[in-house]
C-alpha positions in Angstrom: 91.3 116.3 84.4 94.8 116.7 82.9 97.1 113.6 81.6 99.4 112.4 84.1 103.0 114.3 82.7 101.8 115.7 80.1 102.7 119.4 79.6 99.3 121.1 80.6 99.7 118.4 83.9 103.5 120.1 84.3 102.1 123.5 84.5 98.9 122.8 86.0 101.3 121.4 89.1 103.5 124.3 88.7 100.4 126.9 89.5 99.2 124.5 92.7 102.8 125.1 94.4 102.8 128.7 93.6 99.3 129.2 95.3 99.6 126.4 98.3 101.8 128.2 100.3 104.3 126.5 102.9 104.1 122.8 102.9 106.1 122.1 105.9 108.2 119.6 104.5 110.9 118.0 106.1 114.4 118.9 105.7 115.0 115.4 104.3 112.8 116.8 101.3 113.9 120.0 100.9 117.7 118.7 100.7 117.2 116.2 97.9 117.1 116.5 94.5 116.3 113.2 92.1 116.2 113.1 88.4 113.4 111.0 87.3 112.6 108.9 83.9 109.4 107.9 83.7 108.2 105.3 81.4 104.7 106.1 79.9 103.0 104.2 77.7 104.5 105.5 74.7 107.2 107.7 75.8 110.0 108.7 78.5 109.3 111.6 80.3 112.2 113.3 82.4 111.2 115.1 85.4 112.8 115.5 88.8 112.2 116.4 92.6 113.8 119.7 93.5 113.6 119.9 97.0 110.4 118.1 97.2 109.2 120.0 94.2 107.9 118.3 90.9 109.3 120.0 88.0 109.4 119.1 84.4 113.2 118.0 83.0 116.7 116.6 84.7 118.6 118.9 87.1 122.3 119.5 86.3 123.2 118.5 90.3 121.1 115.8 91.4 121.7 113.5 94.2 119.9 110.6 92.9 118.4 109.7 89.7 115.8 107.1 89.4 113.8 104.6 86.4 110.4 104.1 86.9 106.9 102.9 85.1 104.8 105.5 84.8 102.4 103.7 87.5 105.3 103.8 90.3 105.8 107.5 89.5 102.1 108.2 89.8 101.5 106.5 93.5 104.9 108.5 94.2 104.3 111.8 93.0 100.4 112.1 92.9 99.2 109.6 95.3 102.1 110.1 97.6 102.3 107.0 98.5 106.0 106.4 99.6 105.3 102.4 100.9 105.6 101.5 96.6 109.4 102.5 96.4 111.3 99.9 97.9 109.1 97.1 96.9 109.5 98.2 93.0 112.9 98.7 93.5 113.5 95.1 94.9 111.1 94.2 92.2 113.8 95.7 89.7 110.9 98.0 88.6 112.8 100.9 90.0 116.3 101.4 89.2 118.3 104.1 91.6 121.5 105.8 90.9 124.1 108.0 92.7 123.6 109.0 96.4 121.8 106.5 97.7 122.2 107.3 102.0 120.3 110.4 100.8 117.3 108.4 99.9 117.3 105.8 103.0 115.8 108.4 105.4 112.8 108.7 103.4 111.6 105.1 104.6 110.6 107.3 107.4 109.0 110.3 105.9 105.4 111.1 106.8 103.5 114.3 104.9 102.5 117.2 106.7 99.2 118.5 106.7 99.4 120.8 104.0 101.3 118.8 102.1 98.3 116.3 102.9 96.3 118.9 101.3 98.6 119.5 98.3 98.3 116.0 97.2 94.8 115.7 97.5 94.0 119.0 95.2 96.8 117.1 92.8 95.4 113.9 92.3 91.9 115.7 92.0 93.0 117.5 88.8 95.2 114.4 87.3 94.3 111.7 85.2 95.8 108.9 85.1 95.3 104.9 83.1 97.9 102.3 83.7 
């Protein structure tokens, strides 16, 4: 089991993409990139979503960036579990940033199989404690 964002987690993600082949995802993934702060226990981690894509650090050109507890991030990126976005964000847990219409058809994304797959094999090798 790896730390949620630490850098072995980072790289152990990186590896999963590279060998999970196409994940079908929606072009309302593809098309967005968000820079994310995550708030850890004892740090801020910056990551982002490129094109539906987990990487460590900020893109230069992002449409969105986003605030979040580390626990938000997790159900998010590991669990993908969408349904926790807008109630932390009416919750003021979440804070959002710059083009918000790009966000708003996510309310209706649903996961493809593989990606189905992809998440499962994540949140196999991730550890995470709130």
């Amino acid at each position: 089991m790896l730390k949620f964002l630490s850098d072995e987690w980072f790289i152990k993600v990186t590896e999963l993409y590279k060998n999970s082949g196409d994940l079908k995802m929606p072009k309302i993934m593809t098309d967005l990139k968000v820079n994310l702060t995550v708030k850890a226990a004892n740090a801020e981690v910056q990551m982002c979503l490129n094109g539906g894509i987990i990487q460590k650090g900020f893109l230069d050109n992002a449409d969105v960036s986003m605030t979040m507890p580390a626990e938000y991030a997790y159900k998010l990126m590991v669990l993908n579990d969408w349904s926790v976005g807008m109630p932390g964000y009416i919750k003021k847990d979440i804070s959002v940033s710059g083009n918000l219409k790009k966000l708003s058809p996510l309310q209706a994304y649903k996961p493809s199989r593989p990606s189905v797959e992809f998440y499962k094999k994540l949140a196999a090798f991730t550890d995470f404690k709130a």
